[in-house]
Every structure is written in C-alpha cells, then in structure tokens.
C-alpha positions in Angstrom: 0.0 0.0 0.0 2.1 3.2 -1.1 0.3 5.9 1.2 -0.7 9.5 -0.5 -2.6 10.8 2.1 -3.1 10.6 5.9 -6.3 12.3 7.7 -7.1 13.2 11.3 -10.6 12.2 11.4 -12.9 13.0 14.0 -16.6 11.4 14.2 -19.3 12.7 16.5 -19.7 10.3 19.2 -22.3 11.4 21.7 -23.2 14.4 23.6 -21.7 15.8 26.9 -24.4 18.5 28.6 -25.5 19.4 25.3 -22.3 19.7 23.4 -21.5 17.0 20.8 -18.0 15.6 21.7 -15.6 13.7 18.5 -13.5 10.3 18.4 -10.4 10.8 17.0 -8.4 8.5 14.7 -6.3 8.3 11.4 -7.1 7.0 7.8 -4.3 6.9 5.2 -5.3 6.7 1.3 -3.5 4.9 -1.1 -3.1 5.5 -4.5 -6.0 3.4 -5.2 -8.4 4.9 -2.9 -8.2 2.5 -0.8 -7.9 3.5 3.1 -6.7 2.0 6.2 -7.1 3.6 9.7 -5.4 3.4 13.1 -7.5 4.0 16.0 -7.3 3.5 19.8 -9.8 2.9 22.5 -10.5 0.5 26.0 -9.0 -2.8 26.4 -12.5 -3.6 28.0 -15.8 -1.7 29.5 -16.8 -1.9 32.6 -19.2 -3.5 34.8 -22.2 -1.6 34.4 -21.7 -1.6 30.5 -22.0 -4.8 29.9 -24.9 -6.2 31.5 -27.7 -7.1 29.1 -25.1 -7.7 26.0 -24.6 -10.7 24.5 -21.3 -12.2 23.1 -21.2 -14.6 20.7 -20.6 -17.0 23.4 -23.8 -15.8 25.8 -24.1 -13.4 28.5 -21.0 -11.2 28.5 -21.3 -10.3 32.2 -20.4 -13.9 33.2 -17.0 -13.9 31.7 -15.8 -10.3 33.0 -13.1 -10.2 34.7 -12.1 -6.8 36.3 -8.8 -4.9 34.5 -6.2 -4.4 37.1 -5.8 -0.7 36.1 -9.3 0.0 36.0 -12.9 -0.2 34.6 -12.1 0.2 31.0 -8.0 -1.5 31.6 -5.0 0.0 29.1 -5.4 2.2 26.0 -5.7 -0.2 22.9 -4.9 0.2 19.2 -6.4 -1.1 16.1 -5.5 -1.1 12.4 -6.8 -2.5 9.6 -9.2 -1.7 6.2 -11.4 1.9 6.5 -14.4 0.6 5.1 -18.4 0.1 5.7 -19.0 -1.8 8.5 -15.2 -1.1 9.9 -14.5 -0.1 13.6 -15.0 4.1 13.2 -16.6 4.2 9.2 -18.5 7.1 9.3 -18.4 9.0 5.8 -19.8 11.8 7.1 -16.4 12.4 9.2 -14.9 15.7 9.7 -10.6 15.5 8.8 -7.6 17.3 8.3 -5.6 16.4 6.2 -2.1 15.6 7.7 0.3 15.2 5.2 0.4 13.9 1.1 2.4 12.4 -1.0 5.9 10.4 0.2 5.8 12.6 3.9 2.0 11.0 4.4 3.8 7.6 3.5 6.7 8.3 5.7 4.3 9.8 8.8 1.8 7.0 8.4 4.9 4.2 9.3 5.9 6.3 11.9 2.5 6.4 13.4 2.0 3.4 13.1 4.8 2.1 15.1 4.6 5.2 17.6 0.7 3.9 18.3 1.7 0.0 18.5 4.8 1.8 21.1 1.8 3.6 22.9 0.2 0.7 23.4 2.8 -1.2 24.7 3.4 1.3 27.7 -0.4 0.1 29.2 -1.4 3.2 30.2 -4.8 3.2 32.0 -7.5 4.1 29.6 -9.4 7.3 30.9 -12.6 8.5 29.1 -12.0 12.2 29.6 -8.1 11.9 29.9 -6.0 9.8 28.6 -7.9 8.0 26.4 -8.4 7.1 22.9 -8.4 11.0 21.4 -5.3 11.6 23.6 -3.5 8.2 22.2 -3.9 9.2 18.7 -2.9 12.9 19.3 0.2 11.5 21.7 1.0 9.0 19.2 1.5 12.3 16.4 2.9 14.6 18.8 5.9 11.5 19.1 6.3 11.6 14.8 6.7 15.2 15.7 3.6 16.7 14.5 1.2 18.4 16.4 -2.2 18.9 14.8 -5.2 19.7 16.2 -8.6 17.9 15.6 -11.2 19.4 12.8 -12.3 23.1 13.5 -15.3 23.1 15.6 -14.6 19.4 16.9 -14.7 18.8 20.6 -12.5 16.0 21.5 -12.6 15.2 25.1 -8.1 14.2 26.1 -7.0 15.7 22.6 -5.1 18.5 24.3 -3.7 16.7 27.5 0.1 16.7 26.6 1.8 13.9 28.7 4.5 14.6 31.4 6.4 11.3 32.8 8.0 13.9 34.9 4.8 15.5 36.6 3.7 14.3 39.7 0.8 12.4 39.7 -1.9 13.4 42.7 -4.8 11.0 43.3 -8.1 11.9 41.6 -12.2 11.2 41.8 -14.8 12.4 39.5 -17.9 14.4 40.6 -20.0 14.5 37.7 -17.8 15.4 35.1 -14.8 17.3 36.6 -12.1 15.4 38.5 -11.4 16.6 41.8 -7.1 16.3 43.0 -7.3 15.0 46.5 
C-alpha cells in the first residue's frame, strides 16, 4: 500500500451537557483509494456496561473479569481496512488532512509504530483523559507533528500533553470534573 494521504478524522460520538464531543483517529489513502485507519480505545468496559449484552458466546457479564488498572484497563490500538462496516466508518467524518504524497507515507509508518509503542506502555485508559483522542494525538505529537482535531470538533483528552515527569496526585470524578485530592 504506497500511502498519498493521511487524515485526522474526528466522528461525533455522543453528547456531553449538550455539546457534541468527537472520536479521533487516522485513515491513510492509497493510491487506489483505498484507506486503512489506526484508532485507539479500551482494552475492556466496565461492569455496568456490559450487562444485558450478549457475546457470541452468551451473557457477557459472566465472563468479566475486572482490569487491574481499571474499569475500562490500558489504552488499545487497532488497524486494519477503513471501510463500511469497519470499527469508526463514518463517511460523514470531519478530517484534516495531515500530510500527502511520500511525507503522508513516511508519517503514516511512523505512526504506526509510535501507536503500536503507545500501546505497549499500558497506560490506563481514561474516558475524559488519557484515552483514545489523547492516544492518537500523543502518538502524532511523538512523529513530531502536532495537529489539532477538525475546527469546531470537541474531543474530550486531545489537548492533554503527557509529562512522565509531573507528579501524579490521586483523583475522583464528581459528575464530570475530577477533583485532585
């Protein structure tokens, strides 16, 4: 697949107190036309979420097991075809556009590998921190690049810029802020 294009793509996902908030994730064009994307996400939902579904192998609350670091475990990533019926295929989609020709083929392998790197580190997956927005933003900001997500695109962790060598303070939510205790 020689790459001519990579896009930032952010879909609407739900609302937050009346204000739509965006997944981010990537999708590289070939010559072709044909697209492939990288996207991040939970390792697992939680408790609550998962009661009433069904998984191909019946009741999915009778096989959970809780994640060690947390309700929704490590920050995933997954790659393969952009297409309907795909994880994230929404044609409606807002992008930027990233880079074309050979740098979107050079910035696409380095993503790539940066986001499989990301993943390795098991970082806790946070909905509103660092989660999946701020995995595909951190995973650009270590090719270098620093973009920023569609205009008008609320994406909930796109901002958040990661410091090993900040202090961490314990947190809880209330409602939808976290409080440092």
């Amino acid at each position: 697949m020689s790459i001519t294009r990579l896009d930032l793509m952010a879909s609407a996902a739900g609302a937050i107190g009346g204000v739509m908030w965006h997944h981010l994730y990537l999708v590289a064009t070939d010559g072709s036309g044909k697209q492939s994307y990288v996207r991040a996400g939970p390792e697992c939902l939680p408790f609550e979420r998962l009661v009433g579904r069904k998984t191909q192998y019946g009741d999915a609350v009778e096989d959970y097991e809780p994640s060690p670091e947390g309700p929704y475990g490590v920050i995933a990533v997954s790659s393969g075809h952009y297409e309907p019926g795909g994880p994230d295929f929404d044609p409606a989609a807002a992008n930027v556009t990233l880079a074309s020709g050979e740098a979107a083929a050079r910035l696409w392998e380095s993503v790539q590998k940066a986001a499989t790197a990301l993943a390795g580190e098991r970082i806790a997956y946070d909905p509103v921190g660092k989660g999946a927005n701020w995995a595909i933003m951190e995973a650009l900001r270590r090719c270098g690049v620093e973009a920023a997500p569609p205009p008008k695109r609320w994406a909930p962790g796109a901002g958040l810029v990661a410091d090993p060598a900040a202090p961490s303070a314990p947190t809880r939510r209330v409602g939808q802020a976290a409080m440092v205790a």
